[in-house]
C-alpha atoms as an extended CHARMM CRD file, in Angstrom:
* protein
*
       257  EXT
         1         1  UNK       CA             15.1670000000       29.1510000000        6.5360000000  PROA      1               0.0000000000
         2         2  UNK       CA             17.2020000000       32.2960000000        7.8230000000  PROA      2               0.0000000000
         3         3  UNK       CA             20.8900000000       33.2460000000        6.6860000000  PROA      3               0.0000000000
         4         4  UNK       CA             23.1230000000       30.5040000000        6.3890000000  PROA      4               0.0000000000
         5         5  UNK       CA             26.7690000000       30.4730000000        6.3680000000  PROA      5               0.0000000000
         6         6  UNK       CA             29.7540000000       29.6280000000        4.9360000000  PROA      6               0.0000000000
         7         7  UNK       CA             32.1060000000       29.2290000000        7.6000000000  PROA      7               0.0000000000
         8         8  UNK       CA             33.7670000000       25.7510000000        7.7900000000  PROA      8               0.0000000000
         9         9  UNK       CA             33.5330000000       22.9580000000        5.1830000000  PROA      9               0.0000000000
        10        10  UNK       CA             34.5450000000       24.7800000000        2.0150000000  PROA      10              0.0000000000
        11        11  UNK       CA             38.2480000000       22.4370000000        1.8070000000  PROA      11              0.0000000000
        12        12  UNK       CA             39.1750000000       21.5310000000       -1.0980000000  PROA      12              0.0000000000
        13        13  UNK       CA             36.6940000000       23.3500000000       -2.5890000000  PROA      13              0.0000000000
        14        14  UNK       CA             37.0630000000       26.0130000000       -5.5220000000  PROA      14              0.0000000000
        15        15  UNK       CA             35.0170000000       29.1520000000       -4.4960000000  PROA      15              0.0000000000
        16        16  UNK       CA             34.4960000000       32.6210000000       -6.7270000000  PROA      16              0.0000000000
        17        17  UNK       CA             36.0660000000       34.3070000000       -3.8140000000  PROA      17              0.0000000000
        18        18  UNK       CA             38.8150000000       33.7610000000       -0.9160000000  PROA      18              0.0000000000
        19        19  UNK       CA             36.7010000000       32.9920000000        2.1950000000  PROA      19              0.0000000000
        20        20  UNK       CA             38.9750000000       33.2180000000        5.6320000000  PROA      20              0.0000000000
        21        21  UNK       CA             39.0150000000       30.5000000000        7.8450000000  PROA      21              0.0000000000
        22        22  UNK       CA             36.0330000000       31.1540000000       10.1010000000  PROA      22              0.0000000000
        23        23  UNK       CA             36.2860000000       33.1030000000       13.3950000000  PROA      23              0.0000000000
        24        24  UNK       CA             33.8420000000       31.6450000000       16.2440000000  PROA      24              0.0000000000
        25        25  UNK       CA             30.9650000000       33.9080000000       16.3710000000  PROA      25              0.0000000000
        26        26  UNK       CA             30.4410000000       32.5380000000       20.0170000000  PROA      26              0.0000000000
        27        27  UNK       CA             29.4090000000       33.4700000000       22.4550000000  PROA      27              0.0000000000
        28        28  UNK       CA             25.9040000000       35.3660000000       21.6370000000  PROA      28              0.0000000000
        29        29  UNK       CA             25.1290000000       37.8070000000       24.5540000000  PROA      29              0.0000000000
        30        30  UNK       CA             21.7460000000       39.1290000000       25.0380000000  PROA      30              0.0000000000
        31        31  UNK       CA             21.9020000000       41.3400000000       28.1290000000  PROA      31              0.0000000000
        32        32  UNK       CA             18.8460000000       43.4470000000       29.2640000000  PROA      32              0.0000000000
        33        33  UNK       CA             16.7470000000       42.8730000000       26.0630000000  PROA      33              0.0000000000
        34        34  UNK       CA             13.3760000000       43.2280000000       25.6050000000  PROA      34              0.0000000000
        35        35  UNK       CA             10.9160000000       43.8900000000       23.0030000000  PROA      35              0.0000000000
        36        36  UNK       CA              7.6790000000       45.7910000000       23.1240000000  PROA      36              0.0000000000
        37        37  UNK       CA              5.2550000000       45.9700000000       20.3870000000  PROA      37              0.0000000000
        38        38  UNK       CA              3.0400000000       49.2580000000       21.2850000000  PROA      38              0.0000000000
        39        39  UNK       CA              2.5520000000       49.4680000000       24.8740000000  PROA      39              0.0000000000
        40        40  UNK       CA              2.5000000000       45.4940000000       24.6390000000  PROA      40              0.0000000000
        41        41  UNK       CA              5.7350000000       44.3660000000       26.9110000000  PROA      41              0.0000000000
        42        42  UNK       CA              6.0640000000       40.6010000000       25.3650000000  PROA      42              0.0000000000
        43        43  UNK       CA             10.0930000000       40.3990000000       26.0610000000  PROA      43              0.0000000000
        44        44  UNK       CA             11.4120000000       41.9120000000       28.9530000000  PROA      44              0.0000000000
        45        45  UNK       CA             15.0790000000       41.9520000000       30.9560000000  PROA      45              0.0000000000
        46        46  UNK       CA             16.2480000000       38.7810000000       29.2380000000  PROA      46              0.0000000000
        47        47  UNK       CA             19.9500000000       38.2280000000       29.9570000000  PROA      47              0.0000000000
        48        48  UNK       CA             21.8840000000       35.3010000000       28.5270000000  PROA      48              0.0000000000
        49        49  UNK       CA             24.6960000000       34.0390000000       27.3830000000  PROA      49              0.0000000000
        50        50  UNK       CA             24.8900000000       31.4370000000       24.7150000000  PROA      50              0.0000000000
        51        51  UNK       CA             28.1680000000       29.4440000000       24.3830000000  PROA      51              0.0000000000
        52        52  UNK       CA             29.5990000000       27.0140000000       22.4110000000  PROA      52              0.0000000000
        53        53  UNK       CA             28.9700000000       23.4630000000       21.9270000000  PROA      53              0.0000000000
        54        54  UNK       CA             25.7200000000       23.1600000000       24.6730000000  PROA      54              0.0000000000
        55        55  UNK       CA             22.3200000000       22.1590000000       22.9790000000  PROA      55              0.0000000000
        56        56  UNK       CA             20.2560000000       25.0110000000       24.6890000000  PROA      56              0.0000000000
        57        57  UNK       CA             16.2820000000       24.3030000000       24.9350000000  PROA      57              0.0000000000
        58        58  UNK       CA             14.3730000000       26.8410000000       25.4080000000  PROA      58              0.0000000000
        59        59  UNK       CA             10.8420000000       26.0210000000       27.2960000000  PROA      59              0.0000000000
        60        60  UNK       CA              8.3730000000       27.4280000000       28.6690000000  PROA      60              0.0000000000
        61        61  UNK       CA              4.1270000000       27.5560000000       28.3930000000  PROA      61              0.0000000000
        62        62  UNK       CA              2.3940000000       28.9420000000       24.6770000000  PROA      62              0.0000000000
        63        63  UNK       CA              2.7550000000       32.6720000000       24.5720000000  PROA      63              0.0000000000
        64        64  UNK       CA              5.7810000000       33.3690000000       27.2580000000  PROA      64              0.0000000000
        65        65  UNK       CA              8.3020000000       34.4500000000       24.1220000000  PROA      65              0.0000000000
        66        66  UNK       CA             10.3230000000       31.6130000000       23.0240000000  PROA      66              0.0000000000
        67        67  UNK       CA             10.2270000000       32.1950000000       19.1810000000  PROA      67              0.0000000000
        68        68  UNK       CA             10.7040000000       35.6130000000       19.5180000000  PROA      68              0.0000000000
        69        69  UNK       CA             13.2990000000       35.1140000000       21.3170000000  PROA      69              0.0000000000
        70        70  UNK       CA             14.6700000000       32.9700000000       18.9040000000  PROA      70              0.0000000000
        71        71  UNK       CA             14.1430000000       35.7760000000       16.1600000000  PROA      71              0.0000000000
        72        72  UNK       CA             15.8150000000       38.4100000000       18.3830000000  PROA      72              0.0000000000
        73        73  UNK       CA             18.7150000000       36.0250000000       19.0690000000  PROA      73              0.0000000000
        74        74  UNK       CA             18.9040000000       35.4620000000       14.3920000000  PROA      74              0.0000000000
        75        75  UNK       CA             19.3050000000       39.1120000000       13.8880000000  PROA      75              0.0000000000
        76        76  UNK       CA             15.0200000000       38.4520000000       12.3090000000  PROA      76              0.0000000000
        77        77  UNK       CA             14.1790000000       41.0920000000       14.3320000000  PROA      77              0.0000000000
        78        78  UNK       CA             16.2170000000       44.0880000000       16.5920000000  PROA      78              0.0000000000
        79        79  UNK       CA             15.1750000000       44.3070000000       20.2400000000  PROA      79              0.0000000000
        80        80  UNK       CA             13.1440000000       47.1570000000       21.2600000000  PROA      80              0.0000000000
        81        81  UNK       CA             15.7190000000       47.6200000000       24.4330000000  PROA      81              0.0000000000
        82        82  UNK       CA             18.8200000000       45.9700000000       25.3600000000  PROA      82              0.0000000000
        83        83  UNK       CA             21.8560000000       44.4030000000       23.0620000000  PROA      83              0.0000000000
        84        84  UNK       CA             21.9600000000       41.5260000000       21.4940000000  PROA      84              0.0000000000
        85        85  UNK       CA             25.8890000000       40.6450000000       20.6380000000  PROA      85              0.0000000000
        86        86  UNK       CA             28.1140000000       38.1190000000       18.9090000000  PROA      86              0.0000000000
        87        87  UNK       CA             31.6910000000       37.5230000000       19.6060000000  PROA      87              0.0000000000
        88        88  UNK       CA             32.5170000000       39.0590000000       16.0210000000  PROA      88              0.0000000000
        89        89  UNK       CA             30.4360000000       42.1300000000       16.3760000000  PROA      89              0.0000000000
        90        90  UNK       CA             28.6830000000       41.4200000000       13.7770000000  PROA      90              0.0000000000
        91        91  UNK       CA             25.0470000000       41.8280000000       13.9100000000  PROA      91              0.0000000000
        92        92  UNK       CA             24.0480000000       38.9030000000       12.4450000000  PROA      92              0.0000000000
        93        93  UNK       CA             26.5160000000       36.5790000000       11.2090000000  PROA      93              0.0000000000
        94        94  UNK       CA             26.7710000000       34.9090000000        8.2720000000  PROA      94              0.0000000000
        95        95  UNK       CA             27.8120000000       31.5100000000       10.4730000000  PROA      95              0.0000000000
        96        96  UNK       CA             24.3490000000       30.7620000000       12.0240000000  PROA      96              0.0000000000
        97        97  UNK       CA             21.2890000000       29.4760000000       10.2150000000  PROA      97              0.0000000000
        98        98  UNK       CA             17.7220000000       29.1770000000       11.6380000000  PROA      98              0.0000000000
        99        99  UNK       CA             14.6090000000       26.7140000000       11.0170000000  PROA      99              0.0000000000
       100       100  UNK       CA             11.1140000000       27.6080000000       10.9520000000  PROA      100             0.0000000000
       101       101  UNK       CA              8.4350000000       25.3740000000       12.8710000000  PROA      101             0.0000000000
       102       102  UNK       CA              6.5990000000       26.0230000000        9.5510000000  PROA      102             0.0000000000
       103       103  UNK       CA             10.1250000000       25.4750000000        7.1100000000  PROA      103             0.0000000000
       104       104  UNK       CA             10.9580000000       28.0780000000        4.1160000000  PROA      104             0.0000000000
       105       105  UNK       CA             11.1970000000       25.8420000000        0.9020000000  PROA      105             0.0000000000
       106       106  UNK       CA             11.8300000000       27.4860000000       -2.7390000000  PROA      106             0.0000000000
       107       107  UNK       CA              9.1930000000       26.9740000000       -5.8100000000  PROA      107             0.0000000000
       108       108  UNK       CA             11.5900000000       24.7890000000       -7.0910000000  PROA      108             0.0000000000
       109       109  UNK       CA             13.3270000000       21.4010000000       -7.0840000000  PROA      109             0.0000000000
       110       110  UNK       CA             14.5980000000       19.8570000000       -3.9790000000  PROA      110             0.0000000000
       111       111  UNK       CA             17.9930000000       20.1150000000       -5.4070000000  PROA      111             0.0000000000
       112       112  UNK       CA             17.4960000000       23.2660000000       -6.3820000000  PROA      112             0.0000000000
       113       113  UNK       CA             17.1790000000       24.2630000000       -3.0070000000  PROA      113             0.0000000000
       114       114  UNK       CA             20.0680000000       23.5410000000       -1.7020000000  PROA      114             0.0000000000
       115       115  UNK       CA             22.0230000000       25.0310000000       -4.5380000000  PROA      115             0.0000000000
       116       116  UNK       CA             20.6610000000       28.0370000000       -4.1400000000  PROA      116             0.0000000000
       117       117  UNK       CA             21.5500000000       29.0270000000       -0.9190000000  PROA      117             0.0000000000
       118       118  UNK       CA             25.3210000000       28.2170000000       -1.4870000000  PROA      118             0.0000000000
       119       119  UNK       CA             25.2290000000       29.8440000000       -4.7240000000  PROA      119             0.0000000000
       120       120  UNK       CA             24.0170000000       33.2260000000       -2.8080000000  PROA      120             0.0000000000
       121       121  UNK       CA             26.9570000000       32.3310000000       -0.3140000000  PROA      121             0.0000000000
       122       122  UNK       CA             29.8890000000       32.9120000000       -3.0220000000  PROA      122             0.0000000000
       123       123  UNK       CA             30.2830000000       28.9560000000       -3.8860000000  PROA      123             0.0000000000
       124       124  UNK       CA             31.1360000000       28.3020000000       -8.0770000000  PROA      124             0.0000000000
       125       125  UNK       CA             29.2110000000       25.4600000000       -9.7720000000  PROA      125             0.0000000000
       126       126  UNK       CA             31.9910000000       22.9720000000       -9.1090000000  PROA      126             0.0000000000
       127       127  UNK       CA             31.3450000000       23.6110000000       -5.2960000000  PROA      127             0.0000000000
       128       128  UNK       CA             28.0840000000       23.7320000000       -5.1120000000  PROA      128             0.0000000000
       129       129  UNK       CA             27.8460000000       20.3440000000       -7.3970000000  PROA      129             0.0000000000
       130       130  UNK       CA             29.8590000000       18.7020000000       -4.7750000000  PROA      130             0.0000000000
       131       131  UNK       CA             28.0270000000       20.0560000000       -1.4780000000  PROA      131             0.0000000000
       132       132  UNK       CA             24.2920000000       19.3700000000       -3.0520000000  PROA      132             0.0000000000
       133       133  UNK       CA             25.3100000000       15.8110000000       -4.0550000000  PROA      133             0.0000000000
       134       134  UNK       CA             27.2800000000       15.3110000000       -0.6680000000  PROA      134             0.0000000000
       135       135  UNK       CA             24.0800000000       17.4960000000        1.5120000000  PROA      135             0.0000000000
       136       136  UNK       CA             21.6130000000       14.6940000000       -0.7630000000  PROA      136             0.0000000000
       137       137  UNK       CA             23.2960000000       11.5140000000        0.2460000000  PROA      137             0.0000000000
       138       138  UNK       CA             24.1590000000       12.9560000000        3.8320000000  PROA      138             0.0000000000
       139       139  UNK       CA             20.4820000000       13.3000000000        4.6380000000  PROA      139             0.0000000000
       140       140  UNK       CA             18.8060000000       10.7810000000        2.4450000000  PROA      140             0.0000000000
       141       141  UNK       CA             17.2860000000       12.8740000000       -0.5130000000  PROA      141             0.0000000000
       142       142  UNK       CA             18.7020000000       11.4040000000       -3.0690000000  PROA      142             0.0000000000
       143       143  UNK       CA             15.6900000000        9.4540000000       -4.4400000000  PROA      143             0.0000000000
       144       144  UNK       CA             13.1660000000       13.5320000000       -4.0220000000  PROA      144             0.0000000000
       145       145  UNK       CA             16.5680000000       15.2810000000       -5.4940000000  PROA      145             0.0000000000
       146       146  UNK       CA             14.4350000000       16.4070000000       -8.7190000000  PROA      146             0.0000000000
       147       147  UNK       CA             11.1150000000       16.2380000000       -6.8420000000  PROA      147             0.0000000000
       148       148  UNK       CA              8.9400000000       20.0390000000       -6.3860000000  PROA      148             0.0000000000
       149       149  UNK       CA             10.2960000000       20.9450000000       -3.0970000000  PROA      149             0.0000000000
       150       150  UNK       CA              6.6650000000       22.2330000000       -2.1000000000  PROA      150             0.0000000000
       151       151  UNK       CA              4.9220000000       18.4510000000       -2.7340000000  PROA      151             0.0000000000
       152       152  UNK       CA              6.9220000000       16.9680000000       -0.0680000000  PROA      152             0.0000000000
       153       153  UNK       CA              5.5870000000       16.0880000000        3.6720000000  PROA      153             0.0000000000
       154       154  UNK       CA              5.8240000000       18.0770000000        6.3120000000  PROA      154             0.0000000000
       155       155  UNK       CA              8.5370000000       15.7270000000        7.6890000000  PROA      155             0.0000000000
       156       156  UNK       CA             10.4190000000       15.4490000000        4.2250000000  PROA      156             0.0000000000
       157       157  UNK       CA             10.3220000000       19.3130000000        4.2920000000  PROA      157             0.0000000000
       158       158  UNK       CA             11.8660000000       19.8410000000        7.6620000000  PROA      158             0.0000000000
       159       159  UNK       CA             14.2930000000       16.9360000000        6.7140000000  PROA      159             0.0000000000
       160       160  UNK       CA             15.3090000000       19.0790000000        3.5170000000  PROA      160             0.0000000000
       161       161  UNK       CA             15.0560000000       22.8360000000        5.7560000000  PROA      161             0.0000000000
       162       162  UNK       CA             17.5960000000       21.2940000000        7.8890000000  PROA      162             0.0000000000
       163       163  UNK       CA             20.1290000000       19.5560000000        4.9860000000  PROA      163             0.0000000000
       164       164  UNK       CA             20.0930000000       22.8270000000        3.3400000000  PROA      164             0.0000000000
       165       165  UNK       CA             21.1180000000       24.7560000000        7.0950000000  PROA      165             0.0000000000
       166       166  UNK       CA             23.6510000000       22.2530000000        6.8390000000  PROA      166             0.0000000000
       167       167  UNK       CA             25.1740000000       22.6330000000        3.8270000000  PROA      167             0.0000000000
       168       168  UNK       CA             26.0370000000       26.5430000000        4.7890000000  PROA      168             0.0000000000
       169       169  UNK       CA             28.0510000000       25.1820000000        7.9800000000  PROA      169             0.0000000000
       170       170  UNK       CA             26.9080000000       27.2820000000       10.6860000000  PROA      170             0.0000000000
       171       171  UNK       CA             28.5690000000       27.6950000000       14.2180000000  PROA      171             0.0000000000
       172       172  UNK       CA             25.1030000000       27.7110000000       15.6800000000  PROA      172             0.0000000000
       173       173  UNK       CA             21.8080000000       26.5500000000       14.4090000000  PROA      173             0.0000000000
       174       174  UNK       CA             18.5860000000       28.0840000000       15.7580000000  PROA      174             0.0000000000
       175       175  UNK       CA             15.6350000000       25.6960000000       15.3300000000  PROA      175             0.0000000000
       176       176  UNK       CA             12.1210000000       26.6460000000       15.9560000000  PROA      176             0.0000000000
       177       177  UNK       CA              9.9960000000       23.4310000000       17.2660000000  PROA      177             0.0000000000
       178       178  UNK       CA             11.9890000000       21.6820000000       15.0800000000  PROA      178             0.0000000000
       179       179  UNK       CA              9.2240000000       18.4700000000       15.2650000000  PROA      179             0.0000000000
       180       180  UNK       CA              5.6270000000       20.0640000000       16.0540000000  PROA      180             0.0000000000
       181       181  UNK       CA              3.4870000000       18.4930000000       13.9760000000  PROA      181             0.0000000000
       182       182  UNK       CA              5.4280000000       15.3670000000       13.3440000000  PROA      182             0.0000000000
       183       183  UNK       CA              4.4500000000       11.6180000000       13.6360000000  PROA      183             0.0000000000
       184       184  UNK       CA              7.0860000000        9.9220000000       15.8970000000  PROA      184             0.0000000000
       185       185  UNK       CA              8.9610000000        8.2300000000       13.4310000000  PROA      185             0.0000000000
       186       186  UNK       CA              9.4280000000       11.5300000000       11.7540000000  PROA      186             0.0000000000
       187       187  UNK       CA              9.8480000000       13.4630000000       14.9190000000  PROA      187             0.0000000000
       188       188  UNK       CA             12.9050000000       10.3220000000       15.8390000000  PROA      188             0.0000000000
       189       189  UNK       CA             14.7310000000       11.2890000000       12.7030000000  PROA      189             0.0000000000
       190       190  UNK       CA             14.8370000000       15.0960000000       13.2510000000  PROA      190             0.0000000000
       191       191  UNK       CA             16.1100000000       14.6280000000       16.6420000000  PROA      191             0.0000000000
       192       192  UNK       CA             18.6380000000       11.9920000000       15.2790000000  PROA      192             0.0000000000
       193       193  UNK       CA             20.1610000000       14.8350000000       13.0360000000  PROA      193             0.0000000000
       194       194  UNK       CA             19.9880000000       16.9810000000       15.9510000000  PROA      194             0.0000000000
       195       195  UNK       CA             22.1660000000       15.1530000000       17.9920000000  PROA      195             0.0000000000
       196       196  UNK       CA             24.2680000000       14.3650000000       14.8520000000  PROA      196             0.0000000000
       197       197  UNK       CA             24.6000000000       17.8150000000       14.3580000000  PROA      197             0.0000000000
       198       198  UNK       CA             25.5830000000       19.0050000000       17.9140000000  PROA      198             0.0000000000
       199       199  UNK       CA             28.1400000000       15.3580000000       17.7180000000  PROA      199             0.0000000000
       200       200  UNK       CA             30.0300000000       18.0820000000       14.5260000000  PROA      200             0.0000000000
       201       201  UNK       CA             30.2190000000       20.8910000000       16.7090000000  PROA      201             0.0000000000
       202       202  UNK       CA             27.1660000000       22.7820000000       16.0640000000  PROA      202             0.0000000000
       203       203  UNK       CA             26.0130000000       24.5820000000       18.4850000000  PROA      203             0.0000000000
       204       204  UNK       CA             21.8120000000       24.2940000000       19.1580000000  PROA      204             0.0000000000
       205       205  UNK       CA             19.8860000000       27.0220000000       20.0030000000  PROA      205             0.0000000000
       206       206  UNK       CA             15.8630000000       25.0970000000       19.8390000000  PROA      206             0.0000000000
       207       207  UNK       CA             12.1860000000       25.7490000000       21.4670000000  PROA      207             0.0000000000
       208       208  UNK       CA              9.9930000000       22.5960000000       22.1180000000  PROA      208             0.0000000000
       209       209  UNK       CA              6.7750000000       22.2300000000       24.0940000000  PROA      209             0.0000000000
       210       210  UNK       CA              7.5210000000       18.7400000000       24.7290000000  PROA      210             0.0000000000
       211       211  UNK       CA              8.9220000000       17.4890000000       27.6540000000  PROA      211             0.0000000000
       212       212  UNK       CA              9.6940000000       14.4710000000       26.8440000000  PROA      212             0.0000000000
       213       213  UNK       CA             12.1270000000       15.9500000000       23.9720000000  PROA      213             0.0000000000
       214       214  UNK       CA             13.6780000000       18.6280000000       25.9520000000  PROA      214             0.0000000000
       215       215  UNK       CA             14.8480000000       15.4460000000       28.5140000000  PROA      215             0.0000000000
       216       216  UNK       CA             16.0460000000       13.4230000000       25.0690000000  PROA      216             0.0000000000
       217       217  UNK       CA             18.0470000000       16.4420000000       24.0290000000  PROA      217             0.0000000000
       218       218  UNK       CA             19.0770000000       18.9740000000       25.9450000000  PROA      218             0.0000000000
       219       219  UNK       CA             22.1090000000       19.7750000000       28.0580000000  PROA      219             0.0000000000
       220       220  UNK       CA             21.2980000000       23.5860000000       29.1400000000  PROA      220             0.0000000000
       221       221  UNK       CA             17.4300000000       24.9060000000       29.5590000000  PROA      221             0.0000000000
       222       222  UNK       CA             16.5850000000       28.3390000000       29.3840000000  PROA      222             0.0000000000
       223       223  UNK       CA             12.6080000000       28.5180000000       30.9520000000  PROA      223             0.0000000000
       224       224  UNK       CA             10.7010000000       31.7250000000       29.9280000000  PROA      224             0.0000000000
       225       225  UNK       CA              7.3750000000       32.9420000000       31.9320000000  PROA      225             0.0000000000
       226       226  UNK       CA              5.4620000000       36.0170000000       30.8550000000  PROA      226             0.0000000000
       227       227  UNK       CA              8.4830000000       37.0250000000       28.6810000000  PROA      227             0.0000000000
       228       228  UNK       CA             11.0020000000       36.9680000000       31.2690000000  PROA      228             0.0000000000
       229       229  UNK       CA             13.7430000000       34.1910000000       31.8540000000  PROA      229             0.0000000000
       230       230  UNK       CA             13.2030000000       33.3170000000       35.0180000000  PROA      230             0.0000000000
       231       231  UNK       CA             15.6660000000       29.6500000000       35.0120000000  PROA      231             0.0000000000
       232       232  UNK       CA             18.7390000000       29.3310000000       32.9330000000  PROA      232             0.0000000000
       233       233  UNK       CA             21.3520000000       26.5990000000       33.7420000000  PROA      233             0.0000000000
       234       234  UNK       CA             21.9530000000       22.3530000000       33.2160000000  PROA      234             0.0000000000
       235       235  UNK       CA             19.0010000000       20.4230000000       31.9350000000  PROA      235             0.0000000000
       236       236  UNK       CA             19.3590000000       17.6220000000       35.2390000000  PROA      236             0.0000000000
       237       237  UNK       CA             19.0840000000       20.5550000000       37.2500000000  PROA      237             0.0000000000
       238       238  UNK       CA             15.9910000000       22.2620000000       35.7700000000  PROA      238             0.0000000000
       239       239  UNK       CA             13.8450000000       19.0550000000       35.8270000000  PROA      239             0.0000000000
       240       240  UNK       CA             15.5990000000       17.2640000000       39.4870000000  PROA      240             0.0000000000
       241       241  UNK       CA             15.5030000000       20.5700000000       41.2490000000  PROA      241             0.0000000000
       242       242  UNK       CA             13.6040000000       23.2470000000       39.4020000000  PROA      242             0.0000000000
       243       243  UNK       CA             13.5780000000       26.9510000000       41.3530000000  PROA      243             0.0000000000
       244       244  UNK       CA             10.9390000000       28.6620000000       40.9060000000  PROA      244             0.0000000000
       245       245  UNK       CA              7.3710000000       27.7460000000       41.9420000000  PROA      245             0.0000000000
       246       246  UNK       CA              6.1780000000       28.2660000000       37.6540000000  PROA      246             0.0000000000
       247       247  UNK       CA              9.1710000000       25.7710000000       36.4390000000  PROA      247             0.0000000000
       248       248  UNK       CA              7.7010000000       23.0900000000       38.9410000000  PROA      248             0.0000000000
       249       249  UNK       CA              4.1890000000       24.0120000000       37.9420000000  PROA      249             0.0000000000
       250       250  UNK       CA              5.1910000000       23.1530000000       34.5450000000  PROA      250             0.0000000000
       251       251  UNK       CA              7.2050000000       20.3060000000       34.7490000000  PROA      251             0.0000000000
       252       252  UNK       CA              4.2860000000       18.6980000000       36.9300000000  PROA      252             0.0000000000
       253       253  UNK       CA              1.9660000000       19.6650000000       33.9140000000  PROA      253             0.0000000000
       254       254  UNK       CA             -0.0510000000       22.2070000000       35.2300000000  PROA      254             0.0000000000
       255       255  UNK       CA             -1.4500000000       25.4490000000       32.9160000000  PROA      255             0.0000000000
       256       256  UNK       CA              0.2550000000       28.1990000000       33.8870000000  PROA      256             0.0000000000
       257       257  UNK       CA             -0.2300000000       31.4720000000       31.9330000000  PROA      257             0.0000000000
């Protein structure tokens, strides 16, 4: 999982150190970026702006950039050329989290990591007590709480990557084909917290290869081709009336490369 934050959620809650009410991080303004690796252009002249409250999907066929630009967008990586800016100025803010299609988990309990994380964050014992058991019962873990983190499914593992982004209270949550791999009752129950978590205010920043998901959840798409964005704007616009010739391609299901 990447950095985590704080931010809201820490009421009533005894901390080792005076944490300020958060300031919104939004929006996140990439503007010009790309990112070359050698003479290898694989990013080039994205500009977007990411504001708050939209679930934003980002599409487009295997190879045109979209985890990358997820990682450029998480502060995982710097871009090559361009800016990539927060509202706080911050390079990369403690008040955004990211999941891995592949998710992070600790050699260690399932409990034990999602104390850890908070612990890191500044939270005392007292705190992080409270947050684990509430982050357990919030997204079912109760009865794996003590289990090896690393013997759980691949859906239990994205279930816990997700509870423990959660438990840090980020502004905006970056998620990385959050259900690839997935049998459809698993892939149903990531997409329920999903839309739980955009229903708190959470802002969702995800990739997905599946149509049929990017219709369930999103409101804005952002549609990358050979490393450029080429459509940005309201999901019922991008699949009624897509505008460029690649988009329709796409959403017809024809390889395009």
């Amino acid at each position: 999982m990447g950095a985590g934050a704080i931010g809201t959620g820490t009421v009533g809650m005894k901390v080792d150190k005076v944490i300020a009410p958060a300031q919104s991080i939004l929006p996140l303004q990439l503007r010009a970026v790309g990112y070359s690796v050698g003479k290898t252009r694989l990013l080039d002249g994205i500009d977007l702006t990411v504001r708050a409250g939209k679930r934003l999907v980002v599409m487009g066929p295997n190879g045109a950039g979209k985890s990358l630009l997820l990682r450029l967008c998480h502060g995982l990586i710097a871009p090559t050329s361009g800016s990539v800016s927060w509202q706080t100025q911050d390079p990369r803010p403690a008040a955004q989290a990211m999941v891995l299609q592949r998710p992070v988990v600790l050699r260690r309990s399932v409990r034990a990591n999602l104390d850890y994380p908070l612990a890191l964050a500044g939270y005392a014992r007292a705190a992080r007590d409270e947050m684990v058991q509430k982050t357990l019962a919030r997204f079912g873990l109760i009865a794996l709480a003590e289990r090896p983190a690393r013997l759980l499914s691949g859906g239990e593992q994205q279930r816990l990557a997700l509870a423990r982004a959660w438990a840090l209270r980020p502004q905006v949550l970056f998620l990385d084909e959050p259900s690839a791999a997935l049998d459809p009752s698993a892939t149903r129950a990531i997409e329920d917290l999903i839309g739980q978590f955009s229903a708190e205010g959470i802002t969702i920043v995800m990739t997905s290869h599946d149509l049929f998901q990017a219709r369930r959840l999103a409101q804005d798409i952002a549609f990358l081709h050979r490393g450029r964005l080429i459509e940005h704007g309201p999901a019922a616009q991008f699949f009624d009336a897509p505008q460029t010739p690649q988009a329709r391609d796409f959403l017809g299901g024809a390889l395009i490369w």
